[in-house]
N, C-alpha and C positions, 0 to 999 in steps of 0.2 A: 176651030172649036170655040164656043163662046163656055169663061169660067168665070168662078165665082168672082165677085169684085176683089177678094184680099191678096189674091194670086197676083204676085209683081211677074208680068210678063217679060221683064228682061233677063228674070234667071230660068235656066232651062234647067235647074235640079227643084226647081219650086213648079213649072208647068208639071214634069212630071209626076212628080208627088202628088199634086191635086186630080192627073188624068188617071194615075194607076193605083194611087195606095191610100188617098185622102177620105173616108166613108166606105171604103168598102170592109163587108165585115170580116174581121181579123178573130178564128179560133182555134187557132198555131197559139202556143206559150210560149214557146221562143219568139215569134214575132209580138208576142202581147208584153212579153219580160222587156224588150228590146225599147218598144213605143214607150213604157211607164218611163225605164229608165232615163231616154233623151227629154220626154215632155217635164219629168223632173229636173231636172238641166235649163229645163227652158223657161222657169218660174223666175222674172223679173226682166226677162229677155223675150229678144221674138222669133218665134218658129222659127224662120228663114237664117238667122244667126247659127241656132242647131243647126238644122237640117244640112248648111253647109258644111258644117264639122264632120257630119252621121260617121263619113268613112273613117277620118281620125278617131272619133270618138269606137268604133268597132276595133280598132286596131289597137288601139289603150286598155278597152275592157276585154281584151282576148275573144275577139269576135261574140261579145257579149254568151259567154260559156255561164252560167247562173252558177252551177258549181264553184268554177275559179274566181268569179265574184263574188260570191258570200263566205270563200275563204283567205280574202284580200288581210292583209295585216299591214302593220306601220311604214312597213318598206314598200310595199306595193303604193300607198298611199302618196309617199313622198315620190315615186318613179310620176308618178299618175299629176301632181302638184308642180313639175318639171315639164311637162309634156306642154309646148305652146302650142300645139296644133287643136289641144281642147279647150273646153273652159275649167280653167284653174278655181275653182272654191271648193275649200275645204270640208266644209260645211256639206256642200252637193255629194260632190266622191265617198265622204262618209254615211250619207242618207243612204247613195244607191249601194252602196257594201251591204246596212241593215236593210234594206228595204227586199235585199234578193233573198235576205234571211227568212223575212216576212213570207213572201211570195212562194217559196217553198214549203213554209209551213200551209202556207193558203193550199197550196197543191195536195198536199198530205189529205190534210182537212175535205178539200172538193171534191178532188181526183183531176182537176186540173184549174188553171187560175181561171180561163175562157166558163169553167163551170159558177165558179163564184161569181161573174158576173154577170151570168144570163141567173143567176141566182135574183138577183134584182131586178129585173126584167121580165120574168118570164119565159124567155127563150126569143125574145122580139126584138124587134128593130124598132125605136121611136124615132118619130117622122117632126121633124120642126121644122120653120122658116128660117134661114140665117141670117142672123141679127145682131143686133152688138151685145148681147147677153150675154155672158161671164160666165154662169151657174144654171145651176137646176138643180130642181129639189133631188133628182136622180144622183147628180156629180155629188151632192150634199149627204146626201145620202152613203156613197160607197166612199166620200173621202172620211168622213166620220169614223166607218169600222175600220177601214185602213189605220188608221191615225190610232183608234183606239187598238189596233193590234200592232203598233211600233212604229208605221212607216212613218216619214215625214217626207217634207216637201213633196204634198199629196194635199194640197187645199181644193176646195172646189174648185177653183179656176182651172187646174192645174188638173184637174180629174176629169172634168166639162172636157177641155179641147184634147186628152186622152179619148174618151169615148166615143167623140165626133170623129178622131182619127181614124179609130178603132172599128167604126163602124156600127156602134149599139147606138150612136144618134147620128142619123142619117139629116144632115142641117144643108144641104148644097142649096145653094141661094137661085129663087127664080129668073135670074139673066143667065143659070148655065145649064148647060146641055148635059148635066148627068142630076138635076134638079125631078125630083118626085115626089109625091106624097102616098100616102098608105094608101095601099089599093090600085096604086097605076101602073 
């Protein structure tokens, strides 16, 4: 199978990532709660860094339960600051404690988080070339209200490779086989 150029072909939890879960569109909350939370993680680091952790990282945040994470407190935090198997910043574990706070209330608010973001969209899929772009006025867009309702480490960059994960930007690059544009 020919993939996108950023896929290191030598790890086989990054092939499959890009074959089975990379664009395609995710509107499960538990899977959308789960993607926010690791792509937040992954702000200064590279996907493939995460995505090796994912299991550790499931197994630290209680199979990523939103519930038990937005009821996290000082001691959870320091078990969670202990654990080498994740990434250790303080700063992160505390965003994604508040962030699930957010997200909840976003769910209240929509009726589900998958609703607030096709809130932005329409209900569609945007269709781009992948490129070395960062942002969009889209990712700018939803990291701004996020930011403005609490969340943090939620920048555009950081919002952009969420929704290209997620599936609301459809970016596979024309050298791979799951590469299309709107209408084909």
């Amino acid at each position: 199978m020919n993939r996108c150029a950023w896929v290191n072909p030598k790890n086989p939890l990054y092939i499959r990532y890009h074959d089975e879960e990379w664009g395609v569109p995710l509107h499960d909350d538990g899977a959308l709660y789960e993607l926010l939370i690791l792509e937040s993680f992954q702000a200064g680091l590279s996907w493939e860094c995460v995505l090796n952790k994912r299991e550790a990282f499931q197994q630290a945040f209680d199979g990523f339960d939103i519930q038990k994470v937005s009821a996290y407190g000082d001691e959870k935090i320091e078990a969670l600051m202990q654990d080498p198997a994740i990434i250790r910043n303080r700063r992160k574990i505390a965003a994604a404690i508040e962030n699930s706070r957010v997200f909840l209330d976003i769910q209240q608010e929509f009726g589900s988080f998958d609703a607030y973001l096709r809130s932005f969209t329409g209900g569609k899929t945007y269709y781009e070339e992948y490129t070395l772009r960062t942002t969009s006025p889209l990712s700018d867009a939803i990291s701004e209200d996020l930011k403005r309702r609490g969340m943090r480490f939620v920048g555009s960059t950081t919002l952009y490779a969420f929704l290209q994960s997620a599936g609301v930007i459809d970016a596979h690059g024309p050298e791979c086989d799951k590469h299309c544009k709107a209408g084909s």
